[in-house]
N, C-alpha and C positions, 0 to 999 in steps of 0.2 A: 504494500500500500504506500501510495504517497503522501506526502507529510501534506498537503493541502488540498487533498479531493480525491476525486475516484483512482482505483491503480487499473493497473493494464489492465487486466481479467475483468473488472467490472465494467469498462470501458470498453474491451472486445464485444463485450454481451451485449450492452445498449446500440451496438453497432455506430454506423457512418457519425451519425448524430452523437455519439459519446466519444468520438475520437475527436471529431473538431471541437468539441465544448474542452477537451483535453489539452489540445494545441490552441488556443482559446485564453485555459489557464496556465500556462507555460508562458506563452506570451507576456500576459500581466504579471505574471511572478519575474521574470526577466526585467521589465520595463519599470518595476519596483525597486528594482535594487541597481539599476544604471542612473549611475551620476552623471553621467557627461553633461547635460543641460544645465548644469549648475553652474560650471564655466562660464557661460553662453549668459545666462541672468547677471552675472556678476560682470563681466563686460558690457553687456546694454543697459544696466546701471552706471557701470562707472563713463561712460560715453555719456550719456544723459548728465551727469553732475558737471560733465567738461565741458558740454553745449551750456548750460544754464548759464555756467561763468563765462564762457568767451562771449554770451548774448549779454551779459551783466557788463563786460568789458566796453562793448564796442558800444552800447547804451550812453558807459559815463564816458568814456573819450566822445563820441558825437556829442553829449552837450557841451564839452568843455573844449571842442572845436567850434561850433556854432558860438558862445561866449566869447570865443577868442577873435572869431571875425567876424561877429558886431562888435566888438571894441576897437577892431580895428578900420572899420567901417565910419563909426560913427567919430573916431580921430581924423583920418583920412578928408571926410563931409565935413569937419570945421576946419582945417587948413585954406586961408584965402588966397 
């Protein structure tokens, strides 16, 4: 018997239908214990906190571009 559901013999007996519910649960027992995706999360997180900051960056250098030339704008406009 297998540790999580039918064994072969009771599975042979239920025929086609108990062999794929078999390979079925093999599947999901497999897919339970593979980590790779956890990789995969933790890089489109840490990608996600780089975009926030370079969008946080480029936010405060553009106003403090715009600031800079309206100051230089409105010097510029009072020179007679």
């Amino acid at each position: 018997m297998h540790r999580f559901g039918l064994g072969g013999q009771l599975a042979f007996k239920l025929g086609k239908r108990g062999v794929i519910m078999q390979k079925i649960r093999k599947e999901l027992i497999r897919l339970l214990h593979d980590d790779s995706g956890a990789a995969m999360i933790e890089y489109s997180i840490l990608i996600g906190l780089i975009s926030a900051a370079v969008i946080a960056i480029i936010v405060f250098v553009g106003s403090w571009v715009v600031g800079a030339w309206t100051k230089l704008s409105s010097n510029l406009g009072s020179i007679p």
